[in-house]
C-alpha positions, 0 to 999 in steps of 0.5 A, a space after each residue: 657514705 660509709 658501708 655496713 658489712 654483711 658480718 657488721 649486720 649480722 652482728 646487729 642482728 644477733 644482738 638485736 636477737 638476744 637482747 629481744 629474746 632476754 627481755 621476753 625471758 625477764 618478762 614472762 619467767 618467774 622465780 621457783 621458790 620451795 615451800 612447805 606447800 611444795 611437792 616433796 614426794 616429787 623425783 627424778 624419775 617421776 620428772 623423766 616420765 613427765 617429759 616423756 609424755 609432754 614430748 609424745 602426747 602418747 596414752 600409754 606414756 600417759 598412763 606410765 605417768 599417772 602409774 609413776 604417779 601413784 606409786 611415788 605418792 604412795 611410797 612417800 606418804 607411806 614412810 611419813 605415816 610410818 615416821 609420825 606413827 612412830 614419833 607420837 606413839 599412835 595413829 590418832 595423832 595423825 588425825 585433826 
């Protein structure tokens, strides 16, 4: 009867691991796709604050969040009003 080493094993085991862990991967991740639909204001330090406060739980981490928030939408829909007031001549056009 032929005996299986310890590396032989652990080797298995290993693969056995990837192999699990890719399939769940595969099976529970989605693919990203950018649309017009999508967060452009979105940025880097706004990501930062995000992971601060996933990794804390933290109010103050929080509130930094939601400030970093606010201000990152504000600046950004403020150069696209800027941008459209601009192109078409007057507010109105901004409307519906």
């Amino acid at each position: 009867m032929e005996q299986i080493s310890s590396k032989e094993i652990l080797e298995q085991t290993v693969q056995q691991f990837t192999n699990d862990t890719e399939r769940t991967w595969f099976k529970h991740s989605r693919n990203i796709n950018i649309t017009k639909h999508s967060k452009s204001w979105w940025n880097k330090k706004y990501q930062k604050e995000l992971e601060n406060y996933r990794v804390s739980r933290n109010v103050e981490n929080w509130r930094k969040f939601r400030n970093i928030t606010n201000k990152t939408k504000c600046a950004f829909f403020n150069v696209k009003i800027q941008e459209t007031a601009a192109l078409r001549g007057g507010p109105w056009e901004l409307m519906n």
